[in-house]
C-alpha positions as CSV (number, residue, x, y, z in Angstrom):
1,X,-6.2,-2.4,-9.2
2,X,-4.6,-3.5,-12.6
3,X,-3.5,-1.2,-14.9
4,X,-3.6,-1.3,-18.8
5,X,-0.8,-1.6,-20.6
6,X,-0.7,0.7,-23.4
7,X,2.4,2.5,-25.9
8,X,1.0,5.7,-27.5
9,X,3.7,7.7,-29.3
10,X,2.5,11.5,-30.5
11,X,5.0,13.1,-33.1
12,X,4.2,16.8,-34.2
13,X,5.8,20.0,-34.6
14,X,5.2,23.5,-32.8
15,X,6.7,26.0,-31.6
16,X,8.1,28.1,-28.2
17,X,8.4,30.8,-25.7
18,X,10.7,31.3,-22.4
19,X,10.4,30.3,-18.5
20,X,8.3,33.3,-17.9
21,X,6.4,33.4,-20.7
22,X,5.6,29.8,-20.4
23,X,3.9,30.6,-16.9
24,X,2.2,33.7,-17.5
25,X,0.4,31.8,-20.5
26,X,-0.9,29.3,-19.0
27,X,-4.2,27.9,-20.5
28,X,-2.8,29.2,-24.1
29,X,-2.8,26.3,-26.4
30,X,-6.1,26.9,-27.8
31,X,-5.1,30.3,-28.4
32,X,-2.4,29.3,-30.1
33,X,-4.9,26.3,-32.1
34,X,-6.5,29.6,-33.4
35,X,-4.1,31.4,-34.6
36,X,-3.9,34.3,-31.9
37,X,-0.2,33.0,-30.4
38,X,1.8,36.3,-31.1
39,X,0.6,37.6,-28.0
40,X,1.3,35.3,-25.8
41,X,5.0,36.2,-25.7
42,X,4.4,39.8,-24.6
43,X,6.0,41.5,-27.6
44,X,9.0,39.1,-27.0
45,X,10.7,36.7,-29.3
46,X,10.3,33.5,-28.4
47,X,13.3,31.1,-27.9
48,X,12.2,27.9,-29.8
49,X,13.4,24.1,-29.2
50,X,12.9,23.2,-33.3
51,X,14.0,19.9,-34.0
52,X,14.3,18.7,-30.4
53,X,12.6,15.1,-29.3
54,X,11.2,15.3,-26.5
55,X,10.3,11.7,-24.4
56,X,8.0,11.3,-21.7
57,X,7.9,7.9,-20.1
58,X,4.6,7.7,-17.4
59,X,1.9,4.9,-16.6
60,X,-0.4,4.1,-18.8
61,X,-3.6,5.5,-16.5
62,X,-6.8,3.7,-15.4
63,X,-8.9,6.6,-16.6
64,X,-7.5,6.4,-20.0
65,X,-9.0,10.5,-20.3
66,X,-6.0,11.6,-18.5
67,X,-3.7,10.0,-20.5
68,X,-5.5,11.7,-23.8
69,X,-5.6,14.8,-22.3
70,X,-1.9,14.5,-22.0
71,X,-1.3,13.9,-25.3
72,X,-3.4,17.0,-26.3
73,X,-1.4,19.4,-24.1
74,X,1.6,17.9,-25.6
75,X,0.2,18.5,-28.8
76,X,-0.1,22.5,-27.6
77,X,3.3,22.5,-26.1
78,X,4.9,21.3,-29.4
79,X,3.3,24.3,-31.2
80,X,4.3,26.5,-28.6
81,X,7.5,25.2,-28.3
82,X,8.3,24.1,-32.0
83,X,9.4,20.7,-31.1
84,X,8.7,17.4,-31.1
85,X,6.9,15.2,-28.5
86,X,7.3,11.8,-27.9
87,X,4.2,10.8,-25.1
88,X,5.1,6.8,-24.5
89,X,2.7,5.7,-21.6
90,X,3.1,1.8,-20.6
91,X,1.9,-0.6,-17.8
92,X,2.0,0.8,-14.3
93,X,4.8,-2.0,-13.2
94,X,7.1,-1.6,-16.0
95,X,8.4,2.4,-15.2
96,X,10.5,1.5,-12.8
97,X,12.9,-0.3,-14.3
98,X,12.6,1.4,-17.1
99,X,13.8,4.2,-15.3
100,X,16.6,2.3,-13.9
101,X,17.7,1.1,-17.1
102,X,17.7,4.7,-17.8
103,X,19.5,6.3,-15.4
104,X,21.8,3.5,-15.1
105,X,22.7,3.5,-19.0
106,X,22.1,7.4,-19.1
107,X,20.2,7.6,-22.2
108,X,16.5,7.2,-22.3
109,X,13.6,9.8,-21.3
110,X,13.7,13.0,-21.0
111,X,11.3,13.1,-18.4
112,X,9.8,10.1,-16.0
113,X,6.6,9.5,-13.8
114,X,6.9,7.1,-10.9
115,X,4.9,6.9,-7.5
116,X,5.1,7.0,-4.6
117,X,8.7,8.2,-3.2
118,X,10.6,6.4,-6.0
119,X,13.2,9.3,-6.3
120,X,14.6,8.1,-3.5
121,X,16.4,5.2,-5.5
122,X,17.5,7.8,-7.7
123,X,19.4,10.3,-6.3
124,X,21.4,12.9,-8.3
125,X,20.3,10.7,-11.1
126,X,17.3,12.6,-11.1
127,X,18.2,16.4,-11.8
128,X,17.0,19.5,-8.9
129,X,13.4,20.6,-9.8
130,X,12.8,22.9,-6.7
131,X,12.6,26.2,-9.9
132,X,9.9,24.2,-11.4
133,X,7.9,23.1,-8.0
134,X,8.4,26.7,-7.0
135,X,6.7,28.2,-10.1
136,X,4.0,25.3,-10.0
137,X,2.7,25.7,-6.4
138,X,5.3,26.2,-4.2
139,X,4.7,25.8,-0.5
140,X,0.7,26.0,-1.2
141,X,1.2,21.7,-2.5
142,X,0.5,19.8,0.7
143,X,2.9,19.1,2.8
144,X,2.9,15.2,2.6
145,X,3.1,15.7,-1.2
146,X,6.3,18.4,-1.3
147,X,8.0,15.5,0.6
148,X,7.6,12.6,-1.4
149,X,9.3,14.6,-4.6
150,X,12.4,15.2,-1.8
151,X,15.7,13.8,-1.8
152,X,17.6,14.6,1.0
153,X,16.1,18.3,1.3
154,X,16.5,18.5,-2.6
155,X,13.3,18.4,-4.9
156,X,14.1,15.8,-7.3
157,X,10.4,15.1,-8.6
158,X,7.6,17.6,-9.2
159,X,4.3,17.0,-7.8
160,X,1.7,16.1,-10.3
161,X,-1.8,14.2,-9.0
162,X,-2.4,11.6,-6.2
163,X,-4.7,8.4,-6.0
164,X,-6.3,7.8,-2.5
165,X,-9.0,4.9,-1.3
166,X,-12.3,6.0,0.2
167,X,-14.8,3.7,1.8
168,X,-17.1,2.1,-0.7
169,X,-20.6,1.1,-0.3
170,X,-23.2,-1.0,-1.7
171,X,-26.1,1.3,-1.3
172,X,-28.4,-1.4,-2.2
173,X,-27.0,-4.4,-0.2
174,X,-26.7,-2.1,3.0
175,X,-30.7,-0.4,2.3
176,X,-31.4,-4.4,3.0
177,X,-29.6,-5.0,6.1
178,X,-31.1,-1.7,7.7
179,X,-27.7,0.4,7.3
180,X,-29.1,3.8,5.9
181,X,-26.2,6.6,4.4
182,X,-26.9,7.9,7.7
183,X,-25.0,5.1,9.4
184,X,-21.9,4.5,7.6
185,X,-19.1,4.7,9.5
186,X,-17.8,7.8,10.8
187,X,-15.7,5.6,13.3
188,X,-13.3,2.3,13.0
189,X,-16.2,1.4,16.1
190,X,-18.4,2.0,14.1
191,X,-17.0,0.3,11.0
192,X,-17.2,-2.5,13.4
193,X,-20.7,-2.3,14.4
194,X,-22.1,-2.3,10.8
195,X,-19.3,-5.0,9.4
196,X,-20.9,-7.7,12.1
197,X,-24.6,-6.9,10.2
198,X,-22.9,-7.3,7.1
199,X,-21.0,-10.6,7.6
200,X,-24.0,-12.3,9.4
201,X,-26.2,-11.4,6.3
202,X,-23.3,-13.3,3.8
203,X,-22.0,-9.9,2.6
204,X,-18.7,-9.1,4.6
205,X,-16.3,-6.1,4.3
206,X,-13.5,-6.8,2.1
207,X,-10.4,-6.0,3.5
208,X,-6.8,-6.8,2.1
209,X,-3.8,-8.1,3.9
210,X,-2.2,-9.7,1.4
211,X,1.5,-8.7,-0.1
212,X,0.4,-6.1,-2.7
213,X,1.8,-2.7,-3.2
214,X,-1.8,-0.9,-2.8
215,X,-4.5,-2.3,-1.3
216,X,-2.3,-3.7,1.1
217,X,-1.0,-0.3,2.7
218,X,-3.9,1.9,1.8
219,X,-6.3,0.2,4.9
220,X,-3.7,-0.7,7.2
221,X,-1.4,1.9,7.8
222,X,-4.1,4.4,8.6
223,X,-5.5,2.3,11.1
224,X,-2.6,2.1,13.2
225,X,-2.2,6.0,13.0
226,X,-5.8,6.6,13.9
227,X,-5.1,4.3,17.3
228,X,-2.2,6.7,18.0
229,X,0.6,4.0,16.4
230,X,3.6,4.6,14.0
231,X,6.6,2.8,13.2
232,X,8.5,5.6,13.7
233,X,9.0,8.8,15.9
234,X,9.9,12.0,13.9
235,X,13.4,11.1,14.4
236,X,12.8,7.8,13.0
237,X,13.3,6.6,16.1
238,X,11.6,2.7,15.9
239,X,8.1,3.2,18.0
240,X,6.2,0.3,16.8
241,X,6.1,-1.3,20.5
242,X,3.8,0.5,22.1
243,X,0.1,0.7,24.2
244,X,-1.5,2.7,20.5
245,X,-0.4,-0.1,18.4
246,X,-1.9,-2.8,20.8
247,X,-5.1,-1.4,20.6
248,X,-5.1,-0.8,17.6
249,X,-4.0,-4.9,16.5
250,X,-6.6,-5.7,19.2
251,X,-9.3,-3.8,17.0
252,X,-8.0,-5.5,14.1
253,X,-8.4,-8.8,15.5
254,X,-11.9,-8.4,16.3
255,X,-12.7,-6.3,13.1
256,X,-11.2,-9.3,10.9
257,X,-13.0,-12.1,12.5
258,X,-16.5,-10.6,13.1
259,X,-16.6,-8.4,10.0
260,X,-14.2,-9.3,7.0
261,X,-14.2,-11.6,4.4
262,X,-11.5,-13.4,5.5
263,X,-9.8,-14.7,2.7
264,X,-8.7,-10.8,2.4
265,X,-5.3,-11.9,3.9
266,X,-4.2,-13.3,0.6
267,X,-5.7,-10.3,-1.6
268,X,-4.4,-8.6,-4.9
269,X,-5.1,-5.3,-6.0
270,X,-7.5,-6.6,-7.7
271,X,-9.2,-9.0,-5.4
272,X,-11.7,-6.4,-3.4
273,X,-12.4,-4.8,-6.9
274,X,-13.5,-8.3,-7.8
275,X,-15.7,-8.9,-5.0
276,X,-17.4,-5.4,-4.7
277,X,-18.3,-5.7,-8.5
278,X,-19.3,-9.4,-7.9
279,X,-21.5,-8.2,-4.8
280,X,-20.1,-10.7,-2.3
281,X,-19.1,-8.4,-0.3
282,X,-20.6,-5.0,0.9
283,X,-18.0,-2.8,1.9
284,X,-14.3,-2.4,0.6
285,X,-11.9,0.8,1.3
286,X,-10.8,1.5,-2.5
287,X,-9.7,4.3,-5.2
288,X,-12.4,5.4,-7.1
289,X,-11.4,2.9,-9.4
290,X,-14.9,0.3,-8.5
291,X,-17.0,3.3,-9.5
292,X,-15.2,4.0,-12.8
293,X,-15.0,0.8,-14.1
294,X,-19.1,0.7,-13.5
295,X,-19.4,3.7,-15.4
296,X,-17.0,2.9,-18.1
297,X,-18.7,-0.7,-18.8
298,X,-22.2,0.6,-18.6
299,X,-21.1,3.7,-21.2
300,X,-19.6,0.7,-23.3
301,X,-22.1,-1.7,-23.1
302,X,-24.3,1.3,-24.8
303,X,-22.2,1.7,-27.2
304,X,-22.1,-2.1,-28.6
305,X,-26.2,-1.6,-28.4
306,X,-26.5,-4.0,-25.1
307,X,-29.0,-1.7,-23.5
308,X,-30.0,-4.6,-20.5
309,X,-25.7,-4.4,-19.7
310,X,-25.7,-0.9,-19.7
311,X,-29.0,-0.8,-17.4
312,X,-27.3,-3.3,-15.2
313,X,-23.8,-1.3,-14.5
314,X,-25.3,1.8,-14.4
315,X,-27.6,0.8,-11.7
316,X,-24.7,-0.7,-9.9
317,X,-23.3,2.4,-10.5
318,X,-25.8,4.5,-8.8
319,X,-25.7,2.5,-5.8
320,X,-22.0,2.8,-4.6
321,X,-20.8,5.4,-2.4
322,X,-18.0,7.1,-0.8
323,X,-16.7,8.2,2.6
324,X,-13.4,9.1,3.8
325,X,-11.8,6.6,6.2
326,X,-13.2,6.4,10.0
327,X,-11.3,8.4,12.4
328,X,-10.3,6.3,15.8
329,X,-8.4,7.5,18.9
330,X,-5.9,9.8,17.5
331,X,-8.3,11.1,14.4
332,X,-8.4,10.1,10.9
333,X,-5.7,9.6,8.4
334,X,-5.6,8.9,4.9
335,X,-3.0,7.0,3.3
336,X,-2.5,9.0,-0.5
337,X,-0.2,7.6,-3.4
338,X,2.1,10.7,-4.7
339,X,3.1,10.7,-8.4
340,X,5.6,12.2,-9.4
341,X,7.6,13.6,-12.6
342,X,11.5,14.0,-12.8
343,X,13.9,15.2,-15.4
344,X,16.8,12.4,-15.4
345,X,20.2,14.5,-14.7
346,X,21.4,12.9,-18.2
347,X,19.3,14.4,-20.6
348,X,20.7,17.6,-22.5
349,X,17.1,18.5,-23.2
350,X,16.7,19.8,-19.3
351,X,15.6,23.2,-20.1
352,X,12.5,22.1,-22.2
353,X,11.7,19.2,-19.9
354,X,11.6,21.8,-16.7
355,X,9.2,23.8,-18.9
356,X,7.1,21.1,-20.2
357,X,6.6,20.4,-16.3
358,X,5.9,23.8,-15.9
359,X,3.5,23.8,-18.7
360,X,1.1,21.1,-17.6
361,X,1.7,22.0,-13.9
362,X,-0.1,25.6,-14.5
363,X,-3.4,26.2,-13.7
364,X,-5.4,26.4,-16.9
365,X,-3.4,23.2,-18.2
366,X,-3.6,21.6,-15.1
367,X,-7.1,22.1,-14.7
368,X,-7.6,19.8,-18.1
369,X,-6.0,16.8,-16.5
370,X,-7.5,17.3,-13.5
371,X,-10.8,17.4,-14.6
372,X,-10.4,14.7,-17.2
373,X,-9.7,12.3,-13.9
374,X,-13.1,12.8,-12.6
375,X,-11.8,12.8,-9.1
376,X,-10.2,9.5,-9.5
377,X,-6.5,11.5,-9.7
378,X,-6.5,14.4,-6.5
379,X,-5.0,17.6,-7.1
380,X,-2.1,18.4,-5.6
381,X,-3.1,21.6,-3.3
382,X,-6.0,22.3,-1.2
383,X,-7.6,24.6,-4.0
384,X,-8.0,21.6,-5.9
385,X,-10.2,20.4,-3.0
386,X,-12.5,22.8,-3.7
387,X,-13.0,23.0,-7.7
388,X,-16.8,23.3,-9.0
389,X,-16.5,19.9,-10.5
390,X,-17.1,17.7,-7.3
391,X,-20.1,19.1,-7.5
392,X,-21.2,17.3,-10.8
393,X,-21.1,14.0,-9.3
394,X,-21.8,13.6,-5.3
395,X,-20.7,10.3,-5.6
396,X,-17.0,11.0,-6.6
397,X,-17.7,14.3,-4.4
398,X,-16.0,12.4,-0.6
399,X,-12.5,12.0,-3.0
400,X,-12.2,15.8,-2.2
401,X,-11.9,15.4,1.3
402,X,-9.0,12.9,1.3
403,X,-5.9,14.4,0.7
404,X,-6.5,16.6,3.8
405,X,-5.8,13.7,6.3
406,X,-3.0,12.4,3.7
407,X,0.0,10.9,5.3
408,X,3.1,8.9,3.6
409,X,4.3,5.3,4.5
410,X,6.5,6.1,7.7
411,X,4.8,8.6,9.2
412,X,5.7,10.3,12.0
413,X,9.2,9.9,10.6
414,X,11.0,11.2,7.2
415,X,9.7,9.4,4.3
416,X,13.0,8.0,2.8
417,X,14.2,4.9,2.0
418,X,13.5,3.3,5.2
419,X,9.9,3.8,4.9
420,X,9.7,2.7,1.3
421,X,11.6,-0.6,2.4
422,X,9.0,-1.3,5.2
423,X,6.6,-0.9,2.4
424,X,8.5,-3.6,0.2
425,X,8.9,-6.0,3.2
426,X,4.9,-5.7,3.5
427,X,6.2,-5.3,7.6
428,X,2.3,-3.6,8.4
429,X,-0.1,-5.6,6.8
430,X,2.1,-8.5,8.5
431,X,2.1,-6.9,11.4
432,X,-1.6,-7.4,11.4
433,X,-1.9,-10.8,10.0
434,X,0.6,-12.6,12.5
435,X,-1.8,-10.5,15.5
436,X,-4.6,-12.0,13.9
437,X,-3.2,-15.5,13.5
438,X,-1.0,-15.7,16.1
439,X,-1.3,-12.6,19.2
440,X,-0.6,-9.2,19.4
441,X,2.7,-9.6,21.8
442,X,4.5,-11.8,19.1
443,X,3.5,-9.7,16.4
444,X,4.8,-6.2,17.9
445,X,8.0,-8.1,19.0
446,X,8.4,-9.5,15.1
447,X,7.7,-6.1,13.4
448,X,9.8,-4.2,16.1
449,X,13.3,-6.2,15.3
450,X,12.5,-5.9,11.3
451,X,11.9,-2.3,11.5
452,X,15.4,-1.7,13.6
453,X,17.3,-3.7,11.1
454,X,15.7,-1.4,8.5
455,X,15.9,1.8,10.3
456,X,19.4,0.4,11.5
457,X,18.4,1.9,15.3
């Protein structure tokens, strides 16, 4: 998906309380909007950060409501805090090296989004948050989640939100082709079985195997875990060459041939959004992203007055829908992108960055941003799973049943550097493509000698 890039910089003063209070009053900014803050510091003096800066560097969202909602808890924080904040959100590519221009020159933010496992480049050059993870969910932030913010055993990133990719449906091109809700695919067989009605009826399943950060990993590593495959064993042990991953390339080279659109091996991000929205094809496994831009086009076609736009994306709105990924052999597995804030080891502000972490990682605050997301950003613990509002739109509502079969790139092993340099080197959706192209023996025996030289075993 492409993200928009957008600078916002908020400037305004407030004012402060300490590490305790700051978690006990969670939710309190609009107290403190009217004028009732003195007791949020249980009869304690607050200590106050007056005439600090702080800078927060993070992507500029695709649901642009989480990034204002942001800006509006910063805008509490600075009157609980008495400081300054300085919210500077630009284009999803840029952060990181921004953030290595930052750590390398040691001036810069104060505190940093990236994704995925990105700390990993980082180091010591990220500062220990384990106090603030602690205070902000602890052990109860799944598992998969607690160790993409890890660093050698060392939390250098707190957990904030993830994005993950559900199946996405053309209600009304699969109604035609005699595919009811009923029959969408609980199974990769049966994924299979209803991609064959859909390619001989024009409309295939969009599929992406081309070298692209997202879309390219979020289909195909799940697939070879649900067959029983991994690169790596626990140990990080290279495992790729064996009977699971076989069958589960021999899957993929039937799936690809008999049910995909096949120019999907030289997909972008963008490329299955483009063809979903474009109706040529009838099935795609993507973020929430599809049904969002539907909803925001139709709400701003209304606005502009172009009722027979708004009509049009709205009913293409009301016709997609969501299921988690099939489960094969092994079971199901999602593949979820972690995000991730850190406090660079540089800053002096490192006390009010921890607690600006802490602030917007408590419940009530939390909460804000998390609904604001409309299920397109996940929460980071299971109780988020279960908050009332999935139930305002069953559409978004299978988004809430993701994060349960989450996984990270390199799974069964650690996910460190190794993993994210697989990732890089696009070694899985290759993997595929040369069994497709080629044959599955080649393939295994390819992706087996680059994943030794990267996991040096």
């Amino acid at each position: 998906m492409s993200e928009r890039a957008r600078n916002t910089i908020l400037k305004r003063s407030g004012k402060g309380l300490s590490r305790r209070e700051l978690i006990k009053s969670a939710g309190a900014g609009a107290a403190v909007a009217a004028g009732v803050g003195a007791g949020l510091f249980g009869g304690r003096a607050p200590a106050f950060a007056q005439g600090v800066t702080l800078h927060t560097l993070q992507l500029s969202n695709f649901v642009p409501a989480i990034d204002a909602e942001l800006n509006k808890l910063a805008a509490d924080f600075e009157k609980l805090q008495k400081c300054t904040m300085k919210m500077e959100f630009i284009n999803l590519n840029d952060v990181l090296p921004r953030a290595i221009a930052a750590v390398e020159s040691k001036t810069g933010p104060d505190v940093i989004l990236t994704q995925w496992n990105q700390a990993q480049l980082f180091g010591d050059g990220f500062s220990d948050v384990g106090d603030v993870v602690k205070d902000v969910g602890g052990d109860k932030i799944w598992p998969f989640r607690r160790e993409a913010a890890r660093v050698g055993g060392v939390y250098r990133g707190v957990p904030f939100y993830d994005v993950a990719s559900a199946m996405t449906y053309n209600k009304r091109q699969c109604d035609a082709m005699g595919i009811p809700e009923s029959k969408y695919a609980d199974t990769y067989d049966d994924l299979l079985k209803i991609g064959r009605v859909m390619k001989k009826a024009g409309t295939p399943i969009g599929w992406c195997l081309g070298h692209t950060i997202g879309d390219g990993a979020f289909g195909n590593y799940p697939i070879i875990w649900a067959f029983g495959g991994a690169e790596v064993d626990e140990k990080g042990k290279v495992i790729i060459n064996s009977k699971e991953t076989r069958e589960a390339l021999k899957y993929m080279r039937a799936f690809w041939t008999e049910a995909c659109d096949e120019s999907g091996m030289g997909w972008s991000d963008s490329n299955n959004n483009q063809a979903f929205l474009g109706e040529s094809v009838s099935c795609v496994l993507n973020a929430a992203s599809i049904y969002v831009k539907a909803r925001a086009d139709a709400a701003a076609a209304k606005a502009k007055g172009d009722e027979a736009t708004a009509k049009k994306m709205t009913d293409f709105a009301i016709n997609i829908r969501h299921t988690v990924a099939p489960k094969g052999p092994a079971g199901r597995f999602e593949l979820v992108q972690p995000y991730n804030h850190h406090v660079p080891a540089y800053t002096k502000n490192q006390k009010l960055a921890k607690d600006w972490l802490r602030f917007i990682g408590a419940p009530k605050q939390y909460e804000r941003v998390f609904i604001a997301g409309k299920g397109f950003a996940t929460g980071n613990s299971a109780e988020w799973d279960r908050h009332p509002m999935w139930k305002q739109d069953a559409i978004m509502e299978p988004y809430s049943q993701l994060s349960k079969y989450g996984r990270n790139m390199g799974y069964k092993g650690p996910y460190g550097r190794a993993a994210s340099e697989t990732q890089a080197k696009y070694i899985i959706a290759d993997l595929i493509s040369r069994a497709i192209q080629t044959d599955v023996e080649s393939a295994i025996t390819w992706a087996e000698s680059e994943l030794k030289l990267i996991y040096k075993s």
